[in-house]
Backbone bond lengths (Angstrom), bond angles and torsions (degrees), N, CA, C in turn:
res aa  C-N    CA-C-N  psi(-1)  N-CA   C-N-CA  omega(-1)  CA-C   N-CA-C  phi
1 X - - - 1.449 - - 1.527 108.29 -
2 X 1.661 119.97 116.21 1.366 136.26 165.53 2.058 92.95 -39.53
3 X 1.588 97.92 157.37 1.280 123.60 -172.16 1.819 100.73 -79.75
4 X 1.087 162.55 152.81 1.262 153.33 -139.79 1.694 100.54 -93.23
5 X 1.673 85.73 -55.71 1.780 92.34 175.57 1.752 109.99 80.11
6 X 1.414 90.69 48.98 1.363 94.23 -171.13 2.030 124.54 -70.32
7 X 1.139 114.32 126.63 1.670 103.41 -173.40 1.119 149.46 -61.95
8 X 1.249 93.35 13.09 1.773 110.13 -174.03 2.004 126.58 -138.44
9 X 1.016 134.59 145.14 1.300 120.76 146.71 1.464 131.39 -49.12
10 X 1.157 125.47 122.86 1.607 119.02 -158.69 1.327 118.18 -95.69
11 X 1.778 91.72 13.43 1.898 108.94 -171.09 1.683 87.80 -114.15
12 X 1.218 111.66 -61.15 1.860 109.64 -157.74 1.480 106.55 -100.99
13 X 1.503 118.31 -34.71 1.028 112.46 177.63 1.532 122.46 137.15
14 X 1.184 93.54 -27.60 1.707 130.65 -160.05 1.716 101.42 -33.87
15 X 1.060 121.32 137.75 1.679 119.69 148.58 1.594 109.97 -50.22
16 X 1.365 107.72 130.55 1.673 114.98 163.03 1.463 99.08 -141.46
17 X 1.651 98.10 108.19 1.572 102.93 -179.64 1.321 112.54 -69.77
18 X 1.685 139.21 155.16 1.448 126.58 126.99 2.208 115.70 23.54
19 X 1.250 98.49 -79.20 1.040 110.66 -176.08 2.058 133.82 -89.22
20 X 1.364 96.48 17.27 1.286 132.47 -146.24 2.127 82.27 -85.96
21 X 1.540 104.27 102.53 1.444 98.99 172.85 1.192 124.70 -68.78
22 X 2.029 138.06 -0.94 1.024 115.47 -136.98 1.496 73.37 -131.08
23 X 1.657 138.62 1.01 1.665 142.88 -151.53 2.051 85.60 -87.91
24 X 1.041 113.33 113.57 1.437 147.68 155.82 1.864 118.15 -62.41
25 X 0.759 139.44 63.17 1.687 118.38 155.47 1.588 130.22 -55.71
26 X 1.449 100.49 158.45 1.951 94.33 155.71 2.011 86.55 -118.61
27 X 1.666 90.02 -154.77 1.537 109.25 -148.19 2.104 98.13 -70.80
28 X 1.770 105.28 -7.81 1.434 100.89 -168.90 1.314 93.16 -113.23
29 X 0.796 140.68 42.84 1.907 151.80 -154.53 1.519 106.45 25.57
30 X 1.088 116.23 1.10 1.880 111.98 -179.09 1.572 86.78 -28.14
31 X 1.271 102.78 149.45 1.713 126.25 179.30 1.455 127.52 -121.98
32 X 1.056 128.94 119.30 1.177 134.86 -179.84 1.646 129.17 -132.01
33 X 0.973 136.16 158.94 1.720 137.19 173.36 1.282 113.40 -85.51
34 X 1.521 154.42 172.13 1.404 137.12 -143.69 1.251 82.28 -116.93
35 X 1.227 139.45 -29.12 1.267 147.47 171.42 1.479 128.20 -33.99
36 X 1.409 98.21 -57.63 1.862 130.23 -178.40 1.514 85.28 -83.28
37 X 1.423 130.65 -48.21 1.785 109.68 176.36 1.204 161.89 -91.19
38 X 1.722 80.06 10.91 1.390 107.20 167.33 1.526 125.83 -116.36
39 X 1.807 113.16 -17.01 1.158 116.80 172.49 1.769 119.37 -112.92
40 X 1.369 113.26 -9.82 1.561 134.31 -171.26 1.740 97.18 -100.19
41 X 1.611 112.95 -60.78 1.559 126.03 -166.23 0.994 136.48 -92.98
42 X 1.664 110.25 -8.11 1.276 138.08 -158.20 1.346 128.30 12.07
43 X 1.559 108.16 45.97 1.439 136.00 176.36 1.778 108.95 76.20
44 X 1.042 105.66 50.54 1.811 131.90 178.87 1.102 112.24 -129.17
45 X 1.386 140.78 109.64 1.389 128.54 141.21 1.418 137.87 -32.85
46 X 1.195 153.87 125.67 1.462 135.55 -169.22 1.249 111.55 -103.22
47 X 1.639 129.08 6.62 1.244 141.96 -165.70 1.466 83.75 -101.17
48 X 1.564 128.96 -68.15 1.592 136.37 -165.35 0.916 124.48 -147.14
49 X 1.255 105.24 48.65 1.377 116.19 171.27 1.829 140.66 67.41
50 X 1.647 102.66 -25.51 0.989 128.83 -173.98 1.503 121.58 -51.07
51 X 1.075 125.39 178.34 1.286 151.47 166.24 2.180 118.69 -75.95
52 X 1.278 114.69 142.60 1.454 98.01 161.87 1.057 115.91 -115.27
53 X 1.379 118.46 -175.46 1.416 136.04 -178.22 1.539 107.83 -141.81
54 X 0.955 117.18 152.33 1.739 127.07 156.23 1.279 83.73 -56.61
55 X 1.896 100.77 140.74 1.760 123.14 161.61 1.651 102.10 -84.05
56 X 1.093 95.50 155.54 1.502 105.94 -173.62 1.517 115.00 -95.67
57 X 1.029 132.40 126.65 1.615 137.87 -155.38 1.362 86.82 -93.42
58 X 1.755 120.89 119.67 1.384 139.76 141.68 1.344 106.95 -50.25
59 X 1.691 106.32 129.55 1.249 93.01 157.28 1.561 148.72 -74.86
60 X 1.186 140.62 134.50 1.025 152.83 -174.10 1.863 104.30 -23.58
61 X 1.362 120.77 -26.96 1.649 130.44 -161.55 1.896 91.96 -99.78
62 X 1.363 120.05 -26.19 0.987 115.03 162.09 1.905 149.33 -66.82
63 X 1.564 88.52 -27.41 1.625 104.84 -149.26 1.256 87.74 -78.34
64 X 1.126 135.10 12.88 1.895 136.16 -179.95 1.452 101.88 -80.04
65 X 1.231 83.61 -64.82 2.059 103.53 176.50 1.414 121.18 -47.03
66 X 1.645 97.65 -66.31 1.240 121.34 -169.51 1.834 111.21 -110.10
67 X 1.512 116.15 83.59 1.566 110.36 -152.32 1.886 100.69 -93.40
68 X 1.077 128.10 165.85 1.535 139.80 174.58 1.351 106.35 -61.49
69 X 0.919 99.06 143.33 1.657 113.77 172.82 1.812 104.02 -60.22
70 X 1.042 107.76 132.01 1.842 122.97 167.59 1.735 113.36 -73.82
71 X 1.228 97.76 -31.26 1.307 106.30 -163.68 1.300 120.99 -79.72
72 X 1.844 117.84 124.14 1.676 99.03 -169.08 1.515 87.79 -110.04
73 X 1.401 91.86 147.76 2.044 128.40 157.52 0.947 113.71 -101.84
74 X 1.433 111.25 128.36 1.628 150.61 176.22 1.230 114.73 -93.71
75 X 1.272 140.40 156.95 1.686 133.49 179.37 1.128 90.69 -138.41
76 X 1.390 141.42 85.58 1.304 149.01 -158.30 1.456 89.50 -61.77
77 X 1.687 116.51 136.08 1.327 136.99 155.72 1.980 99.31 75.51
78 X 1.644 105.85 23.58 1.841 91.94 169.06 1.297 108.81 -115.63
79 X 1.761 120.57 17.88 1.503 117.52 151.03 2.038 116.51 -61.70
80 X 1.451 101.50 -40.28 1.241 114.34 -163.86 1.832 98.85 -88.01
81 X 1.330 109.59 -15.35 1.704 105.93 179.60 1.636 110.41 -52.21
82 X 1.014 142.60 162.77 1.505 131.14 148.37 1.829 89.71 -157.47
């Protein structure tokens, strides 16, 4: 099973395309921008605690097959976290 590839930051909101260098996961794909996880999360997930990683960029020959998730996640109340 392809990675979900979800389209958004789940703290600010942000667009994170497919190809989006700065899209962060932990171990449950919760999604984030490097931005929200280094100055909002301070490298914590708030869903589970976890750790992130750089998301891994599908290639472009793939996303036909295997397309991004549509669906955006919210982390109710982690705009206002700091």
């Amino acid at each position: 099973m392809p990675l979900e590839l979800r389209p958004n930051c789940e703290c600010c909101d942000r667009d994170l395309p497919p190809a989006a260098p700065d899209a962060m996961i932990c171990t449950f794909e919760c999604t984030f921008c490097r931005d929200c996880v280094e100055t909002r999360l301070h490298g914590v997930c708030p869903n589970c605690g976890g750790n992130f990683a750089p998301r891994p960029i599908r290639p472009a020959n793939k996303l036909a097959k295997y397309p991004p998730s549509t669906r955006r996640v919210l982390k109710e109340g982690c705009a206002t976290d700091s």
